[in-house]
N, C-alpha and C positions, 0 to 999 in steps of 0.2 A: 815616449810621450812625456811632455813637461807638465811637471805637476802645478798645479794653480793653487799658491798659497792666499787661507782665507784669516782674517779674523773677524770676530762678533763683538761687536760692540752694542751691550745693550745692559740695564740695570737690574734686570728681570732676569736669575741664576736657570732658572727654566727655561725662558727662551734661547739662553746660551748653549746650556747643555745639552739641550731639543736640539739647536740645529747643528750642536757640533758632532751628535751622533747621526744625522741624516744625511750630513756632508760629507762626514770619513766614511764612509758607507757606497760612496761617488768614488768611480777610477777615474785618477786622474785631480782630482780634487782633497785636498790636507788642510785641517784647519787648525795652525800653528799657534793661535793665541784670541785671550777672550776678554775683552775689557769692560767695565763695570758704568765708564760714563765718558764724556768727552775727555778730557783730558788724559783719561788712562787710555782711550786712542790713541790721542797723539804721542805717549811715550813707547806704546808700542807697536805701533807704526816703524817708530823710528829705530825700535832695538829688533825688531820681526821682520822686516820689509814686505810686508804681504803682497799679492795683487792686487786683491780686492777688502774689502771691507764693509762688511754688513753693519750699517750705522743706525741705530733707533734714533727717531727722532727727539723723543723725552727722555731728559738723562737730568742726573743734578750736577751742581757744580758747572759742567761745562755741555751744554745742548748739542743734539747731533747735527744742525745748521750748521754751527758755527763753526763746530770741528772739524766738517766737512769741506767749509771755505779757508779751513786753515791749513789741511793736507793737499787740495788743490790748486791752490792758487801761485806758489812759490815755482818760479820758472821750473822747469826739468821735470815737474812732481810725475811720476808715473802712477801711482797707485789709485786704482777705481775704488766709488764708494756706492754702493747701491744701499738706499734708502730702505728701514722697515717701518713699519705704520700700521696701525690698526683698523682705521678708515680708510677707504679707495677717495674718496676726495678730503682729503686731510687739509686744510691748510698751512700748514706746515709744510706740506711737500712740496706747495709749490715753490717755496722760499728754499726748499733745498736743492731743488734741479737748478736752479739760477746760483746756488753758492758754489755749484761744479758736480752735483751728483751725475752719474751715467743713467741714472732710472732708480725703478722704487719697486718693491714688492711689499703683497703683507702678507703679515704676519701666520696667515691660514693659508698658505701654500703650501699646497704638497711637494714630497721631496723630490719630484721629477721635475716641477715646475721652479723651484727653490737651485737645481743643480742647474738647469739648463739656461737661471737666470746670472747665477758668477759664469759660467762658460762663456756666453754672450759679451758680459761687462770686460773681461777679463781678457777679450778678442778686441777689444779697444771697440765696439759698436756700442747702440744705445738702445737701452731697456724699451723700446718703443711700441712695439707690436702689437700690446694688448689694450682691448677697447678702451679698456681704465684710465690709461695712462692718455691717452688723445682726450679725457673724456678730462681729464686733470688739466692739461695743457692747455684745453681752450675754457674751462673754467677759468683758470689761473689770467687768462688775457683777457676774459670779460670783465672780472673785479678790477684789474688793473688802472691805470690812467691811461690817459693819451697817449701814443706812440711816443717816445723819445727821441726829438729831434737828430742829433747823431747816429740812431742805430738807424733811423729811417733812410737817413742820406746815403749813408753806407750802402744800402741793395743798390746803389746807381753804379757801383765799382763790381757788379755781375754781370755777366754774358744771359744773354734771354735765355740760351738756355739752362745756362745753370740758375737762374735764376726757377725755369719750371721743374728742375732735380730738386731745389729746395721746398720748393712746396708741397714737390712728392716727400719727401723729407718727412717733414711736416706732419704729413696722413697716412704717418706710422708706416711705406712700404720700406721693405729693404731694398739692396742695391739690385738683386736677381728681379723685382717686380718693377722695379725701376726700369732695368735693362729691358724686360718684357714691355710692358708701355711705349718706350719711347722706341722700341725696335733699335738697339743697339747694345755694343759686345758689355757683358758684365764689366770688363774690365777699363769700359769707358766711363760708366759710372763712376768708378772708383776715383778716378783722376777728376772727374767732375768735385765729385765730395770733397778729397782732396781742397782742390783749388779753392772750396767754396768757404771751408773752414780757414784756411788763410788768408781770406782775403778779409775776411770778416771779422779775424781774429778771436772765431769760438773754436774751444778745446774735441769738442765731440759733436754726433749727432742731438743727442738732447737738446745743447744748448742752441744748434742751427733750429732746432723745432721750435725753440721758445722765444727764439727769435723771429721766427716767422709771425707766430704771431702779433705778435708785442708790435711789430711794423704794420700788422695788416695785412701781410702776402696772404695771408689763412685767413678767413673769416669761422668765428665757431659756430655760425649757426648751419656752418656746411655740418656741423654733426646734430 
């Protein structure tokens, strides 16, 4: 089994310590370093190689947004960062899924919900599933402005029906409910998402989800 290396970044010695004993506690899961605030992310990121990255949002010095668009954004970067947060609609978060996060948890997660949320992130998929996070997502695209002309255009270089994969996307199902829905092999799906994230030039599911909206594919008040 490959071990999924974690680190915590967050300013708060408690919440560090809290999850670094809930996570070693996890087969299969090692939590190899613990940083104090963004910047001390990005130095050990860089000397750790984690997978993932448990990022708080409120940090001094250097905020968990911006660290997070600093560790994702550089071609190659591999490392997932899942967001922590005190609030389920944070404003903050939504400025973090758009800077590259995979998804967000808070901070009152139990360690079952906590472990199964770096395995997820750490499989390259997106923190999607839970009502919160949909509930975030279209929050996040009602405050917004107008679509942005560019990313609108862009759904025109989709196939119809990748284009209604995205929207399943979108309404948090995974690729198995996908496949269910549209009556075809799981592993059609995947080549779907695939395609869908290249052509679009988003790095993960999350950011195809926030995208949907932000175009319009989604309307929120389907929630």
């Amino acid at each position: 089994m490959t071990t999924i290396r974690v680190l915590i970044a967050d300013d708060q010695m408690m919440v560090r310590q809290g999850f670094t004993v809930l996570l070693n506690a996890e087969p299969g899961i090692k939590v190899v370093g613990q940083a104090v605030d963004g910047l001390d992310a990005l130095d050990k990121v860089a000397e750790l190689a984690p997978d993932v990255v448990l990022m708080d949002v409120r940090m001094p010095r250097l905020g968990g947004i911006e660290a997070t668009r600093r560790l994702t954004e550089p071609a190659g970067a591999t490392v997932k960062v899942l967001v922590l947060t005190t609030f389920d609609l944070d404003e903050y978060v939504y400025e973090a899924l758009r800077a590259g996060a995979s998804g967000f948890l808070l901070k009152d997660a139990s360690a079952a919900e906590l472990a199964q949320a770096v395995r997820v992130v750490a499989a390259g998929d997106a923190l999607l599933a839970p009502n919160v996070t949909k509930r975030l997502i279209a929050e996040f695209s009602r405050v917004t402005s107008t679509p942005r002309t560019p990313l609108k255009d862009r759904v025109g270089t989709l196939t119809e029906r990748e284009t209604e994969v995205l929207s399943l996307i979108a309404q948090g199902l995974s690729n198995g409910e996908i496949a269910e829905r549209l009556v075809v092999a799981e592993q059609t799906v995947k080549s779907h998402v695939g395609r869908i994230l290249v052509k679009l030039g988003l790095r993960d599911r999350t950011q195809a989800a926030v995208f949907a909206y932000e175009t319009g594919l989604i309307r929120p008040s389907g929630y």
